[in-house]
C-alpha positions, 0 to 999 in steps of 0.5 A: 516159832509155830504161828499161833492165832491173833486176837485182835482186840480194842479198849474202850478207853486209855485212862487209868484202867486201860493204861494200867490193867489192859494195855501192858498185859495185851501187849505182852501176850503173843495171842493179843494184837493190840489194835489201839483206843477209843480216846475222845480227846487226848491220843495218848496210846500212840505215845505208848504203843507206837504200832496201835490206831487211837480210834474216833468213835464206837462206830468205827471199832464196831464197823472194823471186822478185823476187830475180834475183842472189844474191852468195855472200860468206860464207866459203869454207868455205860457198861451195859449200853456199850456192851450191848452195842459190842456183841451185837456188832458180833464182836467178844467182849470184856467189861470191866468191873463193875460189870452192870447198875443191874441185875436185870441188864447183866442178864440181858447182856449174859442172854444176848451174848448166849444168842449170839454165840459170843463170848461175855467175860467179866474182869475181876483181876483181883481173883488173881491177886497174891492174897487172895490166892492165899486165902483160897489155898488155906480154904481149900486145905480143909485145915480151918475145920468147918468154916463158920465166919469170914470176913473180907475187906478193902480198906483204903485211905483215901479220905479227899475226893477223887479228881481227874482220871477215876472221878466217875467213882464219885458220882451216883451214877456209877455206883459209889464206891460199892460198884468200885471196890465192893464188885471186887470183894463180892466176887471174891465171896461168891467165887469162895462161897456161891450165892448167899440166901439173904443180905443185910447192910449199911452204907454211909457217906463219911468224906467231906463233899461226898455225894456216894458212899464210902463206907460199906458194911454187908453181911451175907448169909448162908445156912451154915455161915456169915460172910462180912464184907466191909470197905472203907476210905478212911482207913490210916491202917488197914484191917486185915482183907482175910479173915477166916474162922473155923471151928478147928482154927482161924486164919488172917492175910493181909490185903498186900498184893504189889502188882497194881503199886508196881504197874502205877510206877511203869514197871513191866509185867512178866508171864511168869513171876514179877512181882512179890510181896513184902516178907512181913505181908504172909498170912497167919494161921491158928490152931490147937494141937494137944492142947496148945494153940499153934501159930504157922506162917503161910506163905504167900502164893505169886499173883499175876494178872496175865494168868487172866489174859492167858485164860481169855486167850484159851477160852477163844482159842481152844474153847476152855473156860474163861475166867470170870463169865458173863454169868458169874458177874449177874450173880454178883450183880444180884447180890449188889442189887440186894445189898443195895435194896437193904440199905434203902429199906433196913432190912434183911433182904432174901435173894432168889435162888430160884433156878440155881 
């Protein structure tokens, strides 16, 4: 086979997301060579990934010029220093989500990687989930007529506190639960939508002993629509994730992707298709036809996490684009920080488009 050139490429942590998000999908992919962790106490990596080095310290990832990438999977209150740190040791670099606290330092970190010529890219893997996907497609097909109203929600149940290997979600210094799920479903709103004029929101705080919050409702607006965002931990039964009303007709899906359920339980990813959704999880649409209102059953289209990886890969590579830049995830940290302003003041806060 053709030799193809290696990324070499370090995570910044061996937790939840980097054992379960990053490691399978690197390892899998024949353009990544997984160099290893920074792990501070356990090395759990090797046992793992025999072939790959459990490193000591940041400073010694840095000083290693062999290391081309450099995933910063660490918690979100040290995303903006780490990845500071990255790109001025002239390294590419990912950073989990959410991406930054601020605007103001996902800014600077889009500015620092311009200056140094390097790539910044965001991950967002649930761009690629199967029901997203879905929801786009039916967007896309024009089918809804002049969409008017959306809402996208992520409901878990989940109604204790988190312990062990996620339990920085629990702390205000990293955000709560809205830079947790909430980056995800405001960078699917701005990935469908573009940047909303002004924002609207409540938080609260509904679990015994929480010190964040778990409860999020946000409205967007843009001049010829609303999108609602809404999350919550306490949910037995799930609203649906997908919501879309048209002037010609409306459309549900269900938030039902497997990929995550399965990497929990150790399954493999595949390049190609490996995992489906259940056949009772497809979206639904409707409309009137002659006066008759109409219900279609859409399929459900293959989400994969490795088109993410694929995309990093050609983006390095042969200059392509990547899949969530640097850029995309200021835009969405401009959005948090005005959803955050309006829950602290109660009111609509306006959000500056100036320059876009």
């Amino acid at each position: 086979m053709k030799d193809i050139k290696k990324i070499n490429t370090v995570i910044l942590g061996y937790g939840f997301s980097g054992s379960i998000f990053f490691a399978p999908f690197l390892h899998l992919h024949e353009g990544f060579t997984l160099k290893g962790a920074w792990e501070r106490s356990e090395k759990k990596i090797q046992k793992d990934y025999s072939y790959v080095n459990s490193y000591e310290s940041l400073a010694e990832i840095l000083a290693d010029e062999s290391i081309d990438l450099v995933v910063v999977n660490t918690p979100i209150d040290t995303h903006y220093t780490y990845a500071k740190e990255v790109l001025k040791a002239g390294k590419h670099v990912i950073v989990e989500k959410a991406f930054t606290n601020t605007a103001a330092e996902a800014k600077e970190l889009c500015e620092l990687a311009k200056n140094m010529d390097l790539h910044l890219i965001v991950y967002q893997n649930r761009r690629f989930d199967s029901d997203f996907l879905t929801a786009k497609k039916i967007l896309k097909s024009g089918k809804l007529g002049p969409l008017k109203e959306v809402n996208i929600a992520y409901d878990i149940h989940h109604p204790q506190l988190r312990e062990g290997g996620e339990a920085h979600t629990e702390k205000p210094v990293s955000g709560g639960e809205f830079n947790n799920r909430g980056s995800h479903i405001t960078d699917q709103a701005l990935n469908l939508f573009g940047l909303p004029t002004a924002v609207f929101a409540d938080f609260a705080t509904f679990r015994k002993g929480g010190t964040v919050e778990d409860y999020v409702n946000a409205i967007l607006f843009y001049p010829d629509k609303r999108v609602k965002l809404h999350e919550t931990n306490i949910a037995v039964r799930r609203q649906d994730a997908y919501v879309f009303h048209g002037l010609e007709g409306s459309f549900f899906k269900s938030r039902s992707d497997m990929q995550e359920d399965l990497l929990l339980t150790g399954a493999k990813p595949s390049k190609g298709p490996w995992c489906a959704e259940p056949e009772n999880e497809e979206g639904h649409l409707y409309y009137f036809s002659n006066g008759e209102r109409i219900k279609e059953t859409i399929p459900t289209e293959i989400g994969n996490y490795y088109n993410y990886f694929e995309a990093v890969y050609r983006a390095l590579v042969y200059g392509e684009p990547v899949p969530v830049t640097g850029w995309e995830g200021y835009h969405t940290m401009l959005v948090m920080d005005a959803v955050r302003k309006s829950v602290n003041t109660g009111s609509i806060v306006e959000i500056d488009l100036t320059g876009y």
